[in-house]
N, C-alpha and C positions, 0 to 999 in steps of 0.2 A: 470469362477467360482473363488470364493474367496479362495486361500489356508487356512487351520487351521494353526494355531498358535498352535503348541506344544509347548512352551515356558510355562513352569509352576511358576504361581504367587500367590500372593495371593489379595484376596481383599481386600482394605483400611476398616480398621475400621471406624465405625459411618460413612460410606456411604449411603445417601439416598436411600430407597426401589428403586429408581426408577435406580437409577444411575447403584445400585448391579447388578439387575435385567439383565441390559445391558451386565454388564461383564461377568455375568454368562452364558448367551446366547449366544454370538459372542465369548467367550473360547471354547464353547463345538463343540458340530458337529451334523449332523444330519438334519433332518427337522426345529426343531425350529432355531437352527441356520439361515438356508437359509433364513427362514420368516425373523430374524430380520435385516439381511442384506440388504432383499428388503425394509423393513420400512426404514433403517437408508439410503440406496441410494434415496429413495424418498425425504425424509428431507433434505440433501446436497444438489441435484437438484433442491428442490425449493429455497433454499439458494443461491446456484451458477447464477440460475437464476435470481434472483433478485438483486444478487449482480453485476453482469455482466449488467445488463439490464440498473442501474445504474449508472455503471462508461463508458459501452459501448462509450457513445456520447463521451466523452471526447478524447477516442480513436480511432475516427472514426471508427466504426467497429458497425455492426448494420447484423439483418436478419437473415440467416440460419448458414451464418460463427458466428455472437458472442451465437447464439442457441446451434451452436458444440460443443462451445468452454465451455460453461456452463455445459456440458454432460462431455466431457474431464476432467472436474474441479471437478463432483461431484462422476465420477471413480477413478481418483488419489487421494482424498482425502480418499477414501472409503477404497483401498487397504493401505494407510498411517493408517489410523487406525486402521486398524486389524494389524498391524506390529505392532504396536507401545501399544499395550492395556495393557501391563505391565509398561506402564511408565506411565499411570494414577493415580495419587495419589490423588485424591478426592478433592483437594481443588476447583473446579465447582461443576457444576454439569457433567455427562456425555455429555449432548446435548449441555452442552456452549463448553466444550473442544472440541466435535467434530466439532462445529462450526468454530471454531478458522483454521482448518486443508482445508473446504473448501474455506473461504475467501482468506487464505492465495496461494490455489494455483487458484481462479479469480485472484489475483491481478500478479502472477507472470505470469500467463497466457497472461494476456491482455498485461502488458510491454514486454515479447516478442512479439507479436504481432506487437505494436507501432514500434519498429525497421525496420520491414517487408516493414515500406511504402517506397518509394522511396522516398518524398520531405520532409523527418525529417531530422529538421536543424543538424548538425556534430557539426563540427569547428565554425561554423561563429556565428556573434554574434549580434541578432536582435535589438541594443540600440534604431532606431529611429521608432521602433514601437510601443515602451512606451508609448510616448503622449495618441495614438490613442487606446490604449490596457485599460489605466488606465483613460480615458475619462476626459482628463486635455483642461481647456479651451481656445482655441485660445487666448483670451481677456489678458490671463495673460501667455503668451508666454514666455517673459524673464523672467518673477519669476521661471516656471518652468523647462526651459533650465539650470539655474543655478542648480537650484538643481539637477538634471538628472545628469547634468556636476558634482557636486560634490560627488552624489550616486559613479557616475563611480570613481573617485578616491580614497574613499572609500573601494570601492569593490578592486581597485588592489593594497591598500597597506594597509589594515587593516585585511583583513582577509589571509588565509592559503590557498595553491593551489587547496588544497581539497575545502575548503568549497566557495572559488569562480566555481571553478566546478560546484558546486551543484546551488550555487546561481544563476548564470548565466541561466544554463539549467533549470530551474525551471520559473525563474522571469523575466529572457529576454527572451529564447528562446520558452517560455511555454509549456516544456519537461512533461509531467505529474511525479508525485513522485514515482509512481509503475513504471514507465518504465524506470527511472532513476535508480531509485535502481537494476534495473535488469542488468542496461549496466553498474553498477557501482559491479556487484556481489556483494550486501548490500541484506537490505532489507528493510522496508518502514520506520519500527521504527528508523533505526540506519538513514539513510535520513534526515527524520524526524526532529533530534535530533539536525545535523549538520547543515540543516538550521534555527533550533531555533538558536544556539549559533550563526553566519554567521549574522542575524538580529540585536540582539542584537550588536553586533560588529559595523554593518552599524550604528544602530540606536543613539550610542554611539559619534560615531563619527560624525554626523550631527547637535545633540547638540552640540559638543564643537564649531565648527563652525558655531554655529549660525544660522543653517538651519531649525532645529526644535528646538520648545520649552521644556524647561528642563521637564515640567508637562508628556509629550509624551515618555518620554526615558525609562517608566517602562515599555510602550504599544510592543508587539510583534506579 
């Protein structure tokens, strides 16, 4: 059972009927409470479901374990949102906000997960599985050893410890970005963020040497 939230709030002005409706419900106690709790763990579940179902493959993880783990996903969010109902201030709607609470723990869910396997790369650093990863053609070999060769240099003097961190396990070792963020104690956006800037940097510096064309340098 869901504890009540004695925590006394109020509700956002010019809140949509539907949104109030919500907090008036899952505030109080009682019967209709339970009902909306059961409504609102349905909707999470088919969320977490879908969202897991989704990113599953990437993580190899599939069948009654990633099924678990979508239930796991749409009770933690369930109990985070009944905590947390005083810090809703309207700017969604209720159902995108509570949205936001199951994605977020699919995605933290499944990057623990990805740690769990046994052959996830650590340390090491998969450089010559590029070719065959980003479907580069035999035919033009040395054009693209060069550049590979020059990415790598790039990568260890243009960017910051961090953000080769992230690039490496992202781009070389193909870390997913939820499970990086997890072993990085981040979270997807801040990830995210560090590999935008990280690109931009590579991408920067492949133009001046002449690797790519100047028209590409705004591409990320």
């Amino acid at each position: 059972m869901i504890p009540v939230n004695r925590a006394v709030y109020e509700i956002p002005a010019r809140l949509d009927p539907e949104s109030a409706e919500w907090l008036r419900v899952l505030g109080g106690a009682g019967p209709r409470r339970e009902a909306a709790l059961a409504r609102l763990h349905e909707m999470l579940l088919r969320i977490a479901q879908r969202e897991a179902r989704r990113r599953g493959p990437r993580m190899l993880i599939a069948g009654p374990e990633l099924e678990d783990l979508a239930y796991q996903a749409a009770a933690d969010a369930l109990m985070a949102i009944t905590a947390k109902l005083s810090q809703f201030r309207g700017e969604s709607r209720f159902t995108t906000w509570a949205y936001r609470f199951v994605v977020l723990e699919v995605s933290a869910k499944l990057g623990r997960h990805f740690w769990r396997r046994p052959d996830v790369p650590l340390e090491a650093e998969e450089w010559d599985r590029l070719p065959g990863r980003f479907g580069f053609e035999p035919a033009r070999e040395s054009e693209w050893r060069d550049l590979l060769a020059a990415l790598r240099r790039a990568v260890d003097t243009e960017l910051t410890a961090r953000q080769r961190e992230v690039f490496v396990a992202i781009v070389v070792n193909d870390v997913p970005l939820e499970a990086l963020a997890v072993r990085l104690g981040s979270n997807r956006n801040a990830v995210y963020k560090m590999m935008f800037d990280a690109r931009r940097k590579l991408r920067a510096a492949l133009v001046a040497n002449g690797y790519l064309d100047d028209d590409d340098s705004g591409r990320s």
